[in-house]
C-alpha positions, 0 to 999 in steps of 0.5 A: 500500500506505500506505493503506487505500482503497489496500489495498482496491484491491488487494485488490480487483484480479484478476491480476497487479498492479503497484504502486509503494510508498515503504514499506520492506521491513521495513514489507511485509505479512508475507504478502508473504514467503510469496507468489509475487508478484515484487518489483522493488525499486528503490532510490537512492544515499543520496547522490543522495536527499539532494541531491534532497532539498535542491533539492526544499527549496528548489523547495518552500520547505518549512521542514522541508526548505528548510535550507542543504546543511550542516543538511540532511546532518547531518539526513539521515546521523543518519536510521536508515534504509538506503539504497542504489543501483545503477548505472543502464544502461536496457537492461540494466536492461530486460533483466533485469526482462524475464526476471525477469517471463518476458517477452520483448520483440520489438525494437520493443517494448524500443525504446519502453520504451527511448525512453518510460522516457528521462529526457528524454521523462519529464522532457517528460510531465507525468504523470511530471514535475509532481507536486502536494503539499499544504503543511504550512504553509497547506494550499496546492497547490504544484506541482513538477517531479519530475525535476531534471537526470537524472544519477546522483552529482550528490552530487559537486557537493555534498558536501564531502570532509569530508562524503563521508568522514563519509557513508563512515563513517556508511553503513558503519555503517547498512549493516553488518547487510546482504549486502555483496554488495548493494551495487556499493560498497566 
């Protein structure tokens, strides 16, 4: 949807589509919300974006995001974007996008989702690992992994207790416009 060779695409396309977007929702076509088309959207903990962030930096070695953890999160908590997370079980995670869609998956068919949609087997199949972008400095291909360790709040092993408090306080903030009812948080 970021672009216009992909708008016409979809355009397009007959049938039910599926589509990825990084736009957030405030950017989402204004037809979208008189449509009948279902939305799953995913999101992650602000903190986690953050610390992937950092060692994509430094996988990357791109000066606009290859700074030390302490530039990278006052950067990031001055950002007026909201952002949130929620806990991640597959399975149920599966199951409720199954019945959001009306589908209903036989055994094995969830067992394959269940094994294919693993961290370890995407982390092993390069069309979900390896991703190239194009360096800003020189307009060189620089090829990277995309999945790092798999784990949800690795930020613990970032943040200072100083930082985390700051973070608390600051996402309150973005976030108070929003349903606290959205968010699995205090």
């Amino acid at each position: 949807m970021e672009t216009g060779f992909l708008q016409k695409d979809l355009l397009d396309r007959e049938g039910p589509r599926l589509l990825t977007t990084h736009l957030p929702i405030q950017l989402f076509p204004k037809s979208y919300f008189t449509s009948n088309a279902k939305v799953i959207y995913v999101i992650r903990n602000p903190r986690d974006v953050l610390t992937s962030c950092y060692h994509a930096g430094k996988q990357f070695h791109l000066e606009n995001i290859s700074q030390s953890f302490d530039e990278l999160f006052n950067k990031f908590i001055q950002d007026d974007e909201p952002a949130a997370y929620y806990d991640w079980d597959l399975r149920g995670s599966v199951d409720k996008i199954c019945q959001f869609l009306g589908k209903k998956l036989e055994t094995e068919e969830l067992d394959s989702v269940l094994l294919n949609s693993s961290f370890s087997v995407m982390k092993d199949n390069q069309m979900s690992a390896q991703h190239e972008i194009t360096s800003p400095a020189d307009n060189t291909i620089i090829s990277f992994l995309a999945l790092r360790k798999g784990i949800c709040e690795d930020w613990k092993n970032h943040f200072t207790v100083a930082q985390s408090e700051t973070f608390d306080k600051v996402y309150q903030e973005k976030m108070s416009s929003l349903d606290p009812a959205l968010f699995p948080w205090p």
